[in-house]
C-alpha positions in Angstrom: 11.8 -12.6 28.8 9.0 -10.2 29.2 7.1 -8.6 26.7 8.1 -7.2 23.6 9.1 -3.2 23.8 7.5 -2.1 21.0 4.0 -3.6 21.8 4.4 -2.0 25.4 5.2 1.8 23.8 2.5 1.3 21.6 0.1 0.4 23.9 1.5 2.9 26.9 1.2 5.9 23.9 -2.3 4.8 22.8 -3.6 5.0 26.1 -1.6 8.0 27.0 -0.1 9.8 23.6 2.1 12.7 23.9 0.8 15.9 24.8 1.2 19.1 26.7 -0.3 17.5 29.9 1.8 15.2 31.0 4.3 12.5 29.5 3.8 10.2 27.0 3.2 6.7 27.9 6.1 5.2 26.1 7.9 7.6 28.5 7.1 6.0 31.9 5.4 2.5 31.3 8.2 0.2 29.7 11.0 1.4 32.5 7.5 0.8 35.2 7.1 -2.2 33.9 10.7 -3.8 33.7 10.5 -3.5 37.5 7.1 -4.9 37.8 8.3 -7.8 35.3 12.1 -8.2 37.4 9.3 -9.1 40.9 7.2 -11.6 38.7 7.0 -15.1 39.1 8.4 -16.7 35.4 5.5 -18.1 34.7 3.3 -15.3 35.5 6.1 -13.2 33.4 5.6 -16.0 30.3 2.1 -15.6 30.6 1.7 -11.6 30.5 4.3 -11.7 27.2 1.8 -14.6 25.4 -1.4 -12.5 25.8 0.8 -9.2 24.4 2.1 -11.7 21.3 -1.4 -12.4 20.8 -2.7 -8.7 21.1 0.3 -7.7 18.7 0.0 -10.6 16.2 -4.0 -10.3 16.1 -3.6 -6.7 14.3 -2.4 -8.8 10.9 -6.1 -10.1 9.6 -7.8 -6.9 10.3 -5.2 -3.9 9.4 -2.2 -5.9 7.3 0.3 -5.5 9.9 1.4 -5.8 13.8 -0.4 -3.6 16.7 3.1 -1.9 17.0 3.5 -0.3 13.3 0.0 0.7 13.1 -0.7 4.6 13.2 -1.9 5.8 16.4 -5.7 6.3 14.7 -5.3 2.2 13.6 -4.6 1.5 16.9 -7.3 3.2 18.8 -9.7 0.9 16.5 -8.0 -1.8 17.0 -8.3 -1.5 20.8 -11.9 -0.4 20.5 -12.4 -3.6 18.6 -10.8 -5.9 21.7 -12.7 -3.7 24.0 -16.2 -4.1 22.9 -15.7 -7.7 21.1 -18.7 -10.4 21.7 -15.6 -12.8 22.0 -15.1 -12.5 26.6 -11.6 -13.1 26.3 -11.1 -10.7 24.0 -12.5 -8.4 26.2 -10.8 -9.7 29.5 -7.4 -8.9 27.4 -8.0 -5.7 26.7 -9.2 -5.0 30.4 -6.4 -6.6 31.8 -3.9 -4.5 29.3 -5.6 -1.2 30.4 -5.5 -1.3 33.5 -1.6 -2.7 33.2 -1.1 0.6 31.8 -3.1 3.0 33.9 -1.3 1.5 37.4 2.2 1.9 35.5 1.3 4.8 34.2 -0.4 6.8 37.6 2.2 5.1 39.5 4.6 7.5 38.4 5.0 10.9 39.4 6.1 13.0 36.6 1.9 12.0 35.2 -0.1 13.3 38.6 -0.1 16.8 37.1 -1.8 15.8 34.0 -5.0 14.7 36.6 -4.6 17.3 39.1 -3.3 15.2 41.9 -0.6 17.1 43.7 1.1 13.7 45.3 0.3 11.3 48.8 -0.5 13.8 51.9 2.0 12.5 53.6 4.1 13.9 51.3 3.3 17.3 51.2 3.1 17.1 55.3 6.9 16.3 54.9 8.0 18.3 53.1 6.3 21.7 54.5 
């Protein structure tokens, strides 16, 4: 079982909340990552859903509740915290959950038009 849907949103809106410039995270990463998960080996599956538990569950001490029912201004602390903590695997966490999100996120292309990228070339020489 992969990681919990809720903490994935969370994170995928966090990163990328919902605006006029492009979808929402929570609107492209859990589906992106479902098929990532479904090409994992188990282990490396079990692994991936531990260090979100622990990213979810370490919310509690500091702000009273989970990562995933914090408001979106909670959880940009929060993840500021895990980003510039003097703890490294703290730190490796957070970097590993980023860019988890950004290659889900970029990977799909309803959010190219939100950074200006117009699609692969090879693309656009196939379809002209």
């Amino acid at each position: 079982m992969g990681p919990s849907a809720a903490v994935v949103a969370a994170l995928a809106d966090t990163f990328f909340p919902p605006g006029p410039d492009g979808p929402a995270g929570s609107d492209v990463v859990p589906a992106r990552l479902d098929d990532l998960l479904a090409s994992l080996d188990p282990a490396d599956v079990e692994e991936l859903s531990m260090a979100v538990t622990l990213f979810e569950m370490g919310a509690v001490p500091l702000h009273g509740r989970r990562f995933s029912r914090l408001s979106a201004a909670n959880r940009e602390i929060y993840l500021g915290g895990w980003m510039r903590s003097r703890i490294p695997i703290r730190r490796e966490v957070f970097r590993q959950l980023h860019h988890l999100m950004k290659n889900l996120y970029y990977a799909d292309p309803a959010s190219w038009s939100a950074i200006g990228y117009g699609g692969p070339p090879i693309d656009a020489e196939r379809a002209s």
